[in-house]
N, C-alpha and C positions, 0 to 999 in steps of 0.2 A: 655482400655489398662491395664495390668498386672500393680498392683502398690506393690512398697516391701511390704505396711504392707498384700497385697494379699499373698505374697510368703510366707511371717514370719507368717499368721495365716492357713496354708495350712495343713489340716489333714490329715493322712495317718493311714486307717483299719490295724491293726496287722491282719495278718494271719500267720497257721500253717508252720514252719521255713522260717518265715519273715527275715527280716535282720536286722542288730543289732540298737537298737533306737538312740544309742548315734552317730554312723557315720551320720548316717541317718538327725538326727540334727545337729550336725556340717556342714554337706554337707550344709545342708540349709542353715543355718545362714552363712557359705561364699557365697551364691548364695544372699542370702540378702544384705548382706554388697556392695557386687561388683554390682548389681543391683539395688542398694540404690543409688552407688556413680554418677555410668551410668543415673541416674533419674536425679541429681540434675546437672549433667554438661549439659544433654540436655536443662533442663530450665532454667539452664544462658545461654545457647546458642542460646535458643530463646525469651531471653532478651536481647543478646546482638545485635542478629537481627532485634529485634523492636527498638534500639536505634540505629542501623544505619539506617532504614529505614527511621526513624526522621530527622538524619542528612542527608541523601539522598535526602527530601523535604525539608530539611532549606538548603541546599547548591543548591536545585534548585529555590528555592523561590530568594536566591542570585545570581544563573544566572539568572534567568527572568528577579531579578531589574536590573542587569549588562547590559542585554539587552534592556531593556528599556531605561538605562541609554544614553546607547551607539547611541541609534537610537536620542533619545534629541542632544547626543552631534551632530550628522551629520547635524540634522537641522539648529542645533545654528551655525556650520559651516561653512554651505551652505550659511547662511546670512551675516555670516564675512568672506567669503573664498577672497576675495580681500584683505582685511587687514591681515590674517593669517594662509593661507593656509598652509604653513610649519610647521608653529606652530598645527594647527588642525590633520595631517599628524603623526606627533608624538605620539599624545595623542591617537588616535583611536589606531595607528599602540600598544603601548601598553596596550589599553583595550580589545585590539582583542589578542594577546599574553597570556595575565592574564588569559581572561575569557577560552582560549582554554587548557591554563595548569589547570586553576580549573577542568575543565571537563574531563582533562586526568587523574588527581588525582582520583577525582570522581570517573569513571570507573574504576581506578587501585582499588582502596578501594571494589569496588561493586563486581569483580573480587574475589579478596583474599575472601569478603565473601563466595560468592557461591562456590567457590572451597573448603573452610572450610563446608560450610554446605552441600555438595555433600560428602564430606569427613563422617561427620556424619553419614550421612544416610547408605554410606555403612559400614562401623561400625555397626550402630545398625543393617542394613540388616545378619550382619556374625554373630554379638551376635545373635540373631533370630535363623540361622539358628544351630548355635553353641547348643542352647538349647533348642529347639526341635528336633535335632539329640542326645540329650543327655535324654532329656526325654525318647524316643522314644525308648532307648537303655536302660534303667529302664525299661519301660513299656516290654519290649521282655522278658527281664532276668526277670520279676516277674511272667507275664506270663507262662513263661519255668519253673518256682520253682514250678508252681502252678500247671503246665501239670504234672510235675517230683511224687508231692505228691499225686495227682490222678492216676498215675497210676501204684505207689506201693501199694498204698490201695487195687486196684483192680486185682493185682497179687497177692496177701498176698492169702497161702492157707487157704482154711475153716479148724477150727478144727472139729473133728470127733462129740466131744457132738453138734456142732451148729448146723452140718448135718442130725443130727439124729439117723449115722451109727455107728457100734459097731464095734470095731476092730478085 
């Protein structure tokens, strides 16, 4: 992957009517800057993704215990459901509530991410294409300078003494 200090140490041949060094630098160095900035939000972005991912296994590591939990309480239950069934009834009925809004949370969280990093991506997909259509439109117009200075050279009439002939 293109890194700014690739961009900032990127050399360009002077050729016969080149274009002017100082735009030419400028150009780049905003192409650095904003390319610079784009580099470093990607990689809190993809630190902020390996810290939810974290939290994504620590919040399932706490559903698993929740479920774990949950399946003890139905046994412990089951062996006092004469003394407290009502009582057992509640407790689940809110463990099974808790653990189903963790998991909607969850998913809401997991959601915003990928819609954020789908977001990303096309972004960097438009920056991409942004500037390789801009290259590419450099690349034409230097080209065309360069067809342009060849083939005034190659019109330019001979002078007589180079020809040989006398007038």
């Amino acid at each position: 992957m293109l890194t700014p200090l690739d961009i900032q140490n990127a050399v360009f041949h002077r050729s016969f009517r080149g274009y002017d060094e100082k735009e030419v630098d400028d150009f780049l160095d905003r192409v650095v800057l904003e390319y610079e900035q784009l580099w470093r939000e990607n990689n809190a972005l993809k630190e902020e993704v390996a810290r939810l991912r974290e939290k994504v296994q620590e919040l399932t590591r706490l559903q698993e215990a929740a479920e774990r939990n949950l399946r003890l309480a139905e046994e412990n239950a089951a062996e006092i459901r004469k003394n407290a069934e009502a009582q057992a009834a509640v407790i689940l009925e809110q463990a099974r509530v808790e653990g189903a809004r963790m998991i909607q949370e969850v998913r809401g969280q997991i959601q915003q991410e990928l819609h954020k990093l789908e977001e990303l991506r096309r972004q960097e997909n438009l920056f991409r294409t942004q500037l390789r259509t801009l290259l590419q439109t450099y690349l034409r117009i230097l080209q065309a300078g360069s067809g342009e200075a060849e083939a005034a050279a190659s019109a330019a009439p001979s002078s007589p003494e180079a020809s040989g002939q006398e007038c």
